[in-house]
C-alpha positions in Angstrom: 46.0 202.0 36.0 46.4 198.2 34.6 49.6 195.9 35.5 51.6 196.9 32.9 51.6 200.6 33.8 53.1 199.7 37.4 55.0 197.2 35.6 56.5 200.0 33.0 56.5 202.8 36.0 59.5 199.8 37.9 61.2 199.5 35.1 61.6 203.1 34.5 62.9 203.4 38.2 65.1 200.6 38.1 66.9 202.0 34.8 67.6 205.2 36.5 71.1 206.5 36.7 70.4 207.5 40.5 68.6 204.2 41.3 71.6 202.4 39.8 74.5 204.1 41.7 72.8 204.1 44.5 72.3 200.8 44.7 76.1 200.1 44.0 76.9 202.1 46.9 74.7 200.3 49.1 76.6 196.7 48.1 79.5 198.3 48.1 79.3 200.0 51.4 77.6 196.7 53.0 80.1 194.2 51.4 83.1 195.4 50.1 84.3 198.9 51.8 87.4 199.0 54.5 84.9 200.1 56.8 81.8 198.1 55.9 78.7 197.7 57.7 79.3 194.4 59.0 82.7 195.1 60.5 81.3 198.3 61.9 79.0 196.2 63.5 81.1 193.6 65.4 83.5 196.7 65.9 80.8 198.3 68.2 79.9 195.0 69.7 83.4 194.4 70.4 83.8 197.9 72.1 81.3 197.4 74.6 82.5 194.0 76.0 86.1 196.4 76.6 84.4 198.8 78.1 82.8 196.5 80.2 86.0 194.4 81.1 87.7 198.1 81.5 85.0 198.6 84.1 85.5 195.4 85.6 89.0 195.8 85.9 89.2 199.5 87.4 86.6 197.8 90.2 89.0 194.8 90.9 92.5 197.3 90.7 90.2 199.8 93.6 89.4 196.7 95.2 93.0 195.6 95.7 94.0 198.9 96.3 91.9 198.8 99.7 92.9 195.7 100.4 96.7 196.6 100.1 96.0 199.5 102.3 94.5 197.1 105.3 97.7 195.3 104.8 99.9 198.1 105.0 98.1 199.7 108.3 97.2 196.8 110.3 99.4 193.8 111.5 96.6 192.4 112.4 94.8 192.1 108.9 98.4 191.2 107.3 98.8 188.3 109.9 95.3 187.6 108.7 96.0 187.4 105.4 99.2 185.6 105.5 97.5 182.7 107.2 95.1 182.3 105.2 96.5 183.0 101.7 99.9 181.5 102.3 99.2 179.1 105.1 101.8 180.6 107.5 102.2 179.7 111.3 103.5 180.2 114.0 106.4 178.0 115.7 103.9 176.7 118.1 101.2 176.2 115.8 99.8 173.1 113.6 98.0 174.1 110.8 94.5 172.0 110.1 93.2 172.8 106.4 89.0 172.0 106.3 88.6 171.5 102.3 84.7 171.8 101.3 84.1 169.1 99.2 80.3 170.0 98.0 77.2 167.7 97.7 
């Protein structure tokens, strides 16, 4: 088989009907379609980072859920809290703040 068989035997493939509408549908699925290939792409890329930041959340809402819980049951951890969070005192009571200031 010489080059210009092959050569003949592409050109035969690449004048095909099939070949030819095929190809179209490739471009036009990849480029130009509502639901392209590209966007599908960053629409599953952009799925996973909300699933993870759904994950995330559900932690932090569990997390607070707890914490609200030790607030609710024990005066002891709400006094806790509300000195620290909101700086609250007693009457008899100064307040020193100690602010880390790093390296």
């Amino acid at each position: 088989m010489n080059m210009t068989d092959k050569h003949k035997r592409y050109i035969n493939v690449l004048k095909n009907k099939y070949f030819i509408t095929f190809v179209i549908f490739l471009i036009w699925m990849l480029i130009f379609d509502q639901n392209n290939f590209i966007d599908r792409y960053k629409y599953k890329k952009e799925i996973g980072q909300l699933t993870e930041d759904k994950a995330y959340y559900l932690h932090q809402i569990e997390e607070d859920s707890r914490r609200l819980h030790e607030l609710k049951t024990n005066n002891e951890n709400l006094e806790k809290f509300a000195r620290e969070q909101y700086l609250m005192k007693r009457k008899n009571e100064d307040v020193f703040i100690v602010v880390d200031e790093g390296d």
